[in-house]
Structures are given as structure tokens and as C-alpha cells.
C-alpha positions as CSV (number, residue, x, y, z in Angstrom):
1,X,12.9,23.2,-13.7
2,X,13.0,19.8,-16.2
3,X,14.8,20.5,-19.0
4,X,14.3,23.6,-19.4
5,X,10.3,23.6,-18.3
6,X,8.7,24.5,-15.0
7,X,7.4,21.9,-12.9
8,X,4.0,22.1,-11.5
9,X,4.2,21.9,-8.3
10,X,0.4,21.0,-6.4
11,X,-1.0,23.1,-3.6
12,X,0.8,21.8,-0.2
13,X,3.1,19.9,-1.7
14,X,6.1,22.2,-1.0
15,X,5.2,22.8,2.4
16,X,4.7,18.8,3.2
17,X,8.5,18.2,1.9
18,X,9.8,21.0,3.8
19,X,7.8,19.2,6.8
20,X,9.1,15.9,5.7
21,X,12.4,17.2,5.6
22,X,12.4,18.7,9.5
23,X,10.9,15.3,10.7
24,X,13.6,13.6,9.2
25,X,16.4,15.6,10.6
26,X,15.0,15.6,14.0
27,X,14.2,11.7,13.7
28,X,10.5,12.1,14.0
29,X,9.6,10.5,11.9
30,X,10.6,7.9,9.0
31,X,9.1,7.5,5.4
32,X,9.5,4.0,4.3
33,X,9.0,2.9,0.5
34,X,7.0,-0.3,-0.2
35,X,7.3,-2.2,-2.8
36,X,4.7,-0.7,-4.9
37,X,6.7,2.5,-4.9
38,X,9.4,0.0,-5.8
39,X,7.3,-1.8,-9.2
40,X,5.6,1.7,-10.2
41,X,8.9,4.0,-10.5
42,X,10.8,1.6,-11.8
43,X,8.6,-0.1,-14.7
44,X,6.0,2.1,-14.7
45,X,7.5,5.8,-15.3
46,X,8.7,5.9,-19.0
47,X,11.6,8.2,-18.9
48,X,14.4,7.5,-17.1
49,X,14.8,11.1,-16.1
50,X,11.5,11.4,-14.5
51,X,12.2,8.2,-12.7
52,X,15.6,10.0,-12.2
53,X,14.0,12.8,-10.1
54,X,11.3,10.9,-8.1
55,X,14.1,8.3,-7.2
56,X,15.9,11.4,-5.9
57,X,13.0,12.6,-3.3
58,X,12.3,8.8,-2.4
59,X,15.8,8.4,-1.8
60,X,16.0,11.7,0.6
61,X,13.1,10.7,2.9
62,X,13.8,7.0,3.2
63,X,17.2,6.6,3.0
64,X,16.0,3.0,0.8
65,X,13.8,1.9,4.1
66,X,11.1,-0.3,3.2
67,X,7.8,-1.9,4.7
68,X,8.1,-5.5,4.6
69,X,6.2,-6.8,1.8
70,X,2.6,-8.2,1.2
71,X,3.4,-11.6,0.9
72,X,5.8,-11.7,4.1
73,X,3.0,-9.9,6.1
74,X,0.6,-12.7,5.1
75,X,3.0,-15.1,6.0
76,X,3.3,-14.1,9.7
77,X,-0.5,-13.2,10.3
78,X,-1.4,-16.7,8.9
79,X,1.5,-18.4,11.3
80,X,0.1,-16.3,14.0
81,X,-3.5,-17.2,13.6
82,X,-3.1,-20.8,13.3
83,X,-0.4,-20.6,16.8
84,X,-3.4,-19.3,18.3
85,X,-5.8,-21.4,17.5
86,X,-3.6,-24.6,18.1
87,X,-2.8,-22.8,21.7
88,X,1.1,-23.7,20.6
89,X,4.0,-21.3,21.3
90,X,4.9,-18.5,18.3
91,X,6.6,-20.3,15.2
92,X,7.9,-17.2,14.2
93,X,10.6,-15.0,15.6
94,X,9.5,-11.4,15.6
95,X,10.6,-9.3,12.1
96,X,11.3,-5.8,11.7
97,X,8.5,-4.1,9.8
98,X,11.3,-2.2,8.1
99,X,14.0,-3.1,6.5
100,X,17.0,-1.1,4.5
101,X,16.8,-2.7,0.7
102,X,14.6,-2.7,-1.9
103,X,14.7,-6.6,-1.3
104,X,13.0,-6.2,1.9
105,X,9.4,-5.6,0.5
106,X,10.0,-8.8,-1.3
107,X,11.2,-10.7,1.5
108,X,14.6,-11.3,1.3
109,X,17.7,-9.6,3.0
110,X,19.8,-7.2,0.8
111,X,23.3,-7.9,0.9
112,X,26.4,-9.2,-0.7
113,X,28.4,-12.4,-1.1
114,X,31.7,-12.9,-2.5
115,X,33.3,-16.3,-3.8
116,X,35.0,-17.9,-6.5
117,X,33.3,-18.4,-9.4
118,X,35.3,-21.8,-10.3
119,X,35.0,-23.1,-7.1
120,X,32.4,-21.5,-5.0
121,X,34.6,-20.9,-2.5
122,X,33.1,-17.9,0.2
123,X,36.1,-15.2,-0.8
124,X,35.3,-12.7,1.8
125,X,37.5,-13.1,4.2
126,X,40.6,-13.0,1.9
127,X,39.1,-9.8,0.4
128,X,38.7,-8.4,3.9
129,X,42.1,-9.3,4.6
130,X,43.7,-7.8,1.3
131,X,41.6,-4.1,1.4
132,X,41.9,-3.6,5.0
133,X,38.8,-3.4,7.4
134,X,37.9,-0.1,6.9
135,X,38.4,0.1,3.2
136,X,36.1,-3.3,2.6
137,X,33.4,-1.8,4.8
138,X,33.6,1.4,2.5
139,X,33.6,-0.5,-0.4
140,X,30.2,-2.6,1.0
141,X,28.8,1.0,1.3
142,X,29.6,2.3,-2.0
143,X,28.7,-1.2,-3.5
144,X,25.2,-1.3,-1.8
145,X,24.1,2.4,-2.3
146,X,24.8,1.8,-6.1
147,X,22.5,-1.1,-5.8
148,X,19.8,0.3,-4.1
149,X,19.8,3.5,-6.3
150,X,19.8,1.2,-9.4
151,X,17.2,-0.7,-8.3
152,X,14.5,2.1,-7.3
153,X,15.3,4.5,-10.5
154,X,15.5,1.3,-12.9
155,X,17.4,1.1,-15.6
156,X,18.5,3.7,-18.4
157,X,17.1,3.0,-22.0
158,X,20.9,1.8,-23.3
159,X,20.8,-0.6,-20.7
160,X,18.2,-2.3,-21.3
161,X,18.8,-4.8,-24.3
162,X,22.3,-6.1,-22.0
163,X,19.3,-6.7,-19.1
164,X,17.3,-8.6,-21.3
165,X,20.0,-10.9,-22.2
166,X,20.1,-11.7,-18.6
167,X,16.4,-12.4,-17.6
168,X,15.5,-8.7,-17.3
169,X,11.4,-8.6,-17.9
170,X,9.5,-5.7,-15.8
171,X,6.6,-6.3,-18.0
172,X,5.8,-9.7,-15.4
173,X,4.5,-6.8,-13.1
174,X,1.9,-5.7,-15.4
175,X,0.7,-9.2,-16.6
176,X,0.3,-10.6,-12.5
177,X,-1.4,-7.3,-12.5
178,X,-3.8,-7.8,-15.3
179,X,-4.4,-11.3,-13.8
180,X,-5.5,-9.7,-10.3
181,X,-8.2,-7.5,-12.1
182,X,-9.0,-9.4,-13.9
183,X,-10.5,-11.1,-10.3
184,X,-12.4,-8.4,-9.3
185,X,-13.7,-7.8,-13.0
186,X,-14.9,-11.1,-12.5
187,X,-16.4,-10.1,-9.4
188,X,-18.0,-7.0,-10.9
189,X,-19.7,-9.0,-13.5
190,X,-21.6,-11.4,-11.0
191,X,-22.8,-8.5,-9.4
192,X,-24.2,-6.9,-12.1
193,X,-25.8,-10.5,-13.0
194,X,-27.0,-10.4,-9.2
195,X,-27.7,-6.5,-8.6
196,X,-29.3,-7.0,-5.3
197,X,-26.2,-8.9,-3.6
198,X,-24.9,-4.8,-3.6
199,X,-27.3,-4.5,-0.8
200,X,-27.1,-7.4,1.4
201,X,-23.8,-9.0,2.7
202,X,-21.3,-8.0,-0.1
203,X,-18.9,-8.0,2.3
204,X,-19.0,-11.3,3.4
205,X,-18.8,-12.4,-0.2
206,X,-15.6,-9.9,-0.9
207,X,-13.9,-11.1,2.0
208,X,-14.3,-15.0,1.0
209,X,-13.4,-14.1,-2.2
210,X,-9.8,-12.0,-0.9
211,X,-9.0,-15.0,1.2
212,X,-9.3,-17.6,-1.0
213,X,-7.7,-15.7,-3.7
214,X,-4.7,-13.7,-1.6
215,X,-3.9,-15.5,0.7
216,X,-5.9,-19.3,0.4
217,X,-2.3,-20.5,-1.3
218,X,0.3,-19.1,1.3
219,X,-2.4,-20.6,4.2
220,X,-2.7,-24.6,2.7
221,X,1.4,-23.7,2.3
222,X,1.8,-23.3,6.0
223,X,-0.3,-25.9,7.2
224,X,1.9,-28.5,5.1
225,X,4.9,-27.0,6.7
226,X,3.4,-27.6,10.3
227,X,2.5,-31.9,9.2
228,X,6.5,-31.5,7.7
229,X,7.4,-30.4,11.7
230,X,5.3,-32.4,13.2
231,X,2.5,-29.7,14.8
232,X,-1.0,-29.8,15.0
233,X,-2.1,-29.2,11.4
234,X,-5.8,-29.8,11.0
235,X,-8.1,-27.7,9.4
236,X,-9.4,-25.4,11.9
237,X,-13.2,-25.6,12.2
238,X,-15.3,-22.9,10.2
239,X,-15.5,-20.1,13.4
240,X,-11.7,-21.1,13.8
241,X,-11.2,-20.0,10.4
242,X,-13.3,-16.5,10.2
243,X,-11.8,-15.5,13.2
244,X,-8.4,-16.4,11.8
245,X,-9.0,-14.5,8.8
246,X,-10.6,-11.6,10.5
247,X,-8.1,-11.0,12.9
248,X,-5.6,-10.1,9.9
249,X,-5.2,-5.8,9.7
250,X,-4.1,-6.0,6.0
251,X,-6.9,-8.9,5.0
252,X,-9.8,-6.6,6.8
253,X,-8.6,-3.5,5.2
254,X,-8.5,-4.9,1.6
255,X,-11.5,-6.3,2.3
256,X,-13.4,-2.9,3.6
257,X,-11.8,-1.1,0.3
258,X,-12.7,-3.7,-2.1
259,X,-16.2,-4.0,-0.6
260,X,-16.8,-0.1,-0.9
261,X,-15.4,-0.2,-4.6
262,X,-18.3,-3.1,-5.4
263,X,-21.1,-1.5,-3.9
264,X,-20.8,1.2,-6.7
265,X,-22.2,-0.5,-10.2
266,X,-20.8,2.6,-11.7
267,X,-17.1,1.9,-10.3
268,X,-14.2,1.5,-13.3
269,X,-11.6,-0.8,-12.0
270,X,-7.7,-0.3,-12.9
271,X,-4.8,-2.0,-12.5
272,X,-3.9,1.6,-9.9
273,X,-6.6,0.1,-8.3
274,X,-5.4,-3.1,-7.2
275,X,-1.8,-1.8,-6.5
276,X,-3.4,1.3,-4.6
277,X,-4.9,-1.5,-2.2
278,X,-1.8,-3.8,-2.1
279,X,0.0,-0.4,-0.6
280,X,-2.9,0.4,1.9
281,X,-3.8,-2.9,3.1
282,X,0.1,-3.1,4.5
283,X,0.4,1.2,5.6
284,X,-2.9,1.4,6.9
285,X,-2.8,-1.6,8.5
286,X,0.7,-0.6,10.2
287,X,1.9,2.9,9.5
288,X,0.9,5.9,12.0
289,X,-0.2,8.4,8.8
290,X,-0.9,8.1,5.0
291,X,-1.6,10.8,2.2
292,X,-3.8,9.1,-0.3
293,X,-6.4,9.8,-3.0
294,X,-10.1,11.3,-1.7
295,X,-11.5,7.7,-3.4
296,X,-9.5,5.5,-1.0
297,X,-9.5,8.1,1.6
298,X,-13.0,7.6,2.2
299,X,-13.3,4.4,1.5
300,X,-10.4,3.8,4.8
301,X,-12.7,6.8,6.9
302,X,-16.3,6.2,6.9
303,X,-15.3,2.1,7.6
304,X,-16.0,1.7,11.1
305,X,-14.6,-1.8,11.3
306,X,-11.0,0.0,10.4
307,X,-10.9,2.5,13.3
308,X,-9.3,0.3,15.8
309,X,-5.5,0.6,13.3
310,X,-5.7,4.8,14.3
311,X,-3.6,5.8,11.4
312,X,-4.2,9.3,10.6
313,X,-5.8,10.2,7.4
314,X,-5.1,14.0,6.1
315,X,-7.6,15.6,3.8
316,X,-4.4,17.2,2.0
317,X,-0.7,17.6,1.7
318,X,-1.2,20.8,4.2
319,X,-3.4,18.8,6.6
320,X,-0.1,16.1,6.2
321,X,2.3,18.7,6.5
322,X,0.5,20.6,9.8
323,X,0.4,16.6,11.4
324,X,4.3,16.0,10.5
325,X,5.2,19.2,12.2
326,X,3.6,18.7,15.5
327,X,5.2,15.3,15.8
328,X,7.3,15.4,19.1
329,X,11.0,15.3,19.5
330,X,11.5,11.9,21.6
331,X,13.9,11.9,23.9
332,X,15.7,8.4,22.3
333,X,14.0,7.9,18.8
334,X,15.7,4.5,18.5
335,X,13.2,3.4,21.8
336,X,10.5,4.3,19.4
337,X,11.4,3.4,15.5
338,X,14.1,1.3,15.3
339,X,16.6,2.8,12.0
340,X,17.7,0.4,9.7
341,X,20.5,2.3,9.0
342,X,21.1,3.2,12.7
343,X,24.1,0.6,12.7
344,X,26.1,1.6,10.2
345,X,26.1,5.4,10.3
């Protein structure tokens, strides 16, 4: 009940949390947030009391784990391509896909730092030394569940004018949106200008488009931070630089959705679009199962180039529900998925 009213609850959706639930317990499985769970329930669900209750189920299953974000993703496949290509040894140390803060999916590492605010002075060791070990470390706890709660339910209406005053704007979300849409709107409109490019190679035009667009920036970023360290840095030649780009899970899989979306004059694009494919392009790419809508279920299924990633794709919250449940216990979980949260229970 919600206030008073029922809640409708859809078919197989209280058998997949009941699944969900078991998984977790047994540690078979985890359900990480990303950070478009992380945008759309906290600036994108009006009332603070629906955000309230969705927070509250989000919070169960991933005890705040989170995929690392887009951006950070691009990062490493671009700084893996180019080691590749320059036959030079990995730049990058490996990352955890998952991490424990909402602050994770934007790449950065939650936490806390204490110092004066006169001098700058690091303070935490003199706090450490005043509470007592134990009672610091409880007090981190307290301190950082607060934060990540906060941060996934946003904030409550009387709150907001106070987080104004300090920089608070959620609405930034909606107009980078807007701006990404507005891409493919542009896209849809030379298409319909050019009706019979739907038929040919459309997805060698959506994939030049999604690189130089997503991720053309973060690429000419890295190469002037190889000529800063003195690597090789040249442009790669133009096979070099399809395979580069091709060999990146999360760049083919926007790609393959995107394509299938242009190929239909009659699609409607929304801004759920474009965060629907942000999400996917990351969990398809690198997740072993996903529940999704039948419009990008199908456009992830009937792409042949996508059935090397193997994630499983249920036709429902039962079908999800049936695949969760026949997970096996593993003898050491940690071997498998290693818990954020493993070292500080």
C-alpha cells in the first residue's frame, strides 16, 4: 500500500524479487545500479516518496554497488585499443567493474576526508585518535550509508532551495540529454532527406557517427596524454582505427541499437531512448543477464554481431526470475564476483 492505495504490482514481478532476494542471500548473484538508475530516480521521479520506495528496493539488491560508468568504460577501451595497436605494454592498471558509491558510475571513488577548514590541515588522524578505532570506523559507516542513501533517493522538496544555494541543478541532466537527441534527431532527418541510405550501410554511417560524437573527444584526449608521456601517439591508420573502434563491447552495442532504431522511418525518439542505450551499451556489453523492454530486447537479440557478449536476455520478469533461481551456489563467491562491500562487513 502507498498512502493508503494499492500498488499495482505487474505479472512476475513478485516472483523475480523473491528470486532476487534468494540470489542475494546465497551470493549468487549481485545487482549493481548504474548511473542511469542513479540520474533517473533521483531527478527524474517527482515525489520524494516514490523515489522513497524505489530507493528502498535498489538499496536491498545492491547494497549501493555500481557498474563503472560510461565515460570511464570509454576511457579504458580507448587506452586498450591504442596499447594494441602501438604493440606497447597496458597503460592502465586493471579496474573493478564495480564499485560501492554512487560516485563510482561517474568515476570517482566515494569516500571521506577530514581537515581543517582554516588551514587544510588532513585531521584524520587526531579524530581517529580522539573517538577510538572502532568508534571512527562506525562513524565512517553511518557517515557513508547516509550519503549513499541521500544521493540515490535525492533530495526532499524542503531541501531543495538550501541545495540551490550551493550549486544544486539536476535539471543539467535533462539539458545534456536534450543535446544528445537532439544528435540522433539530426540523424533521423538526413535519413528521411536520403530514404534509401535505410537500406544500404546505415550502420556504417551510425557507427561513424557514435564515435565521433561519444567518444571522438575522450580518444584525441588520450592521444595528447601519450605525446605528454612520451609514447607513440600517431594517428593510427584508417584499418587501425575501425578495428580500434570495433573491438569496443559498449561502442558495437550502441551502435547495433541505434542502427535498428534508424532503419524504422516510423521510430519516435526520446530522451528514455538515449539513456535506455547509455545503460545497455555498459550491461550488455558486461553483465551476465538484463530485463529490458521488448523494443530494445529485440533490437540486442536478432543482432548477430552481439552474440559473442552471451548475456542472457529473458522475455519477462518470470523468464528472469526462473534464470536467477537456477544460478549455482559457488563454492567461494568471492573467486567469482568480487563484493565491494566484502571488506568491511
Amino acid at each position: 500500500m502507498d498512502s493508503g492505495r494499492p500498488i499495482t504490482v505487474l505479472p512476475g514481478y513478485t516472483d523475480l524479487l523473491a528470486a532476487a532476494r534468494r540470489a542475494k542471500a546465497d551470493r549468487r548473484a549481485m545487482f549493481p545500479l548504474s548511473a542511469v538508475h542513479f540520474m533517473e530516480v533521483a531527478h527524474s521521479v517527482p515525489s520524494p516518496r516514490q523515489r522513497g520506495h524505489v530507493a528502498d528496493v535498489m538499496e536491498e539488491l545492491s547494497d549501493f554497488t555500481y557498474l563503472l560508468g560510461r565515460p570511464s568504460i570509454v576511457e579504458m577501451e580507448i587506452a586498450a585499443g591504442l596499447d594494441k595497436v602501438y604493440g606497447t605494454p597496458p597503460r592502465y592498471a586493471l579496474m573493478p567493474l564495480l564499485g560501492d558509491s554512487a560516485l563510482w558510475a561517474f568515476g570517482r571513488s566515494g569516500g571521506f576526508r577530514f581537515f581543517n577548514e582554516i588551514t587544510g590541515e588532513d585531521t584524520e588522524a587526531q579524530l581517529r585518535e580522539e573517538l577510538g578505532d572502532e568508534a571512527f570506523e562506525n562513524q565512517l559507516v553511518e557517515m557513508r550509508y547516509f550519503m549513499e542513501r541521500k544521493l540515490l533517493e535525492g533530495p526532499q522538496d524542503s531541501e531543495i532551495a538550501d541545495l540551490r544555494a550551493c550549486g544544486y541543478a539536476p535539471e543539467t541532466f535533462q539539458v545534456s540529454a536534450q543535446s544528445r537527441l537532439a544528435f540522433e534527431l539530426e540523424t533521423s532527418a538526413t535519413l528521411e532527406k536520403y530514404p534509401s541510405w535505410r537500406r544500404g550501410r546505415l550502420r556504417d554511417l551510425i557507427f561513424a557517427r557514435e564515435v565521433t560524437h561519444e567518444g571522438m573527444t575522450a580518444f584525441i584526449h588520450h592521444l595528447q596524454q601519450r605525446e605528454e608521456d612520451g609514447l607513440p601517439h600517431e594517428l593510427p591508420k584508417d584499418t587501425e582505427m575501425v578495428a580500434l573502434w570495433a573491438a569496443m563491447p559498449h561502442i558495437q552495442v550502441a551502435t547495433t541499437m541505434k542502427t535498428r532504431y534508424h532503419r524504422n522511418p516510423g521510430h519516435r525518439w526520446k530522451t528514455n531512448h538515449i539513456a535506455d542505450i547509455d545503460a545497455l551499451a555498459v550491461a550488455y556489453a558486461y553483465c551476465d543477464a538484463l530485463l529490458t523492454d521488448a523494443e530494445a530486447r529485440t533490437a540486442l537479440s536478432s543482432a548477430p554481431e552481439l552474440r559473442g557478449f552471451g548475456a542472457h536476455l529473458p522475455l519477462n520478469a518470470a523468464e528472469m526470475a526462473g534464470w536467477i533461481d537456477k544460478l549455482p551456489n559457488l563454492a567461494s563467491p568471492d573467486d567469482h564476483v568480487l563484493h565491494p562491500l566484502r571488506g568491511s562487513a
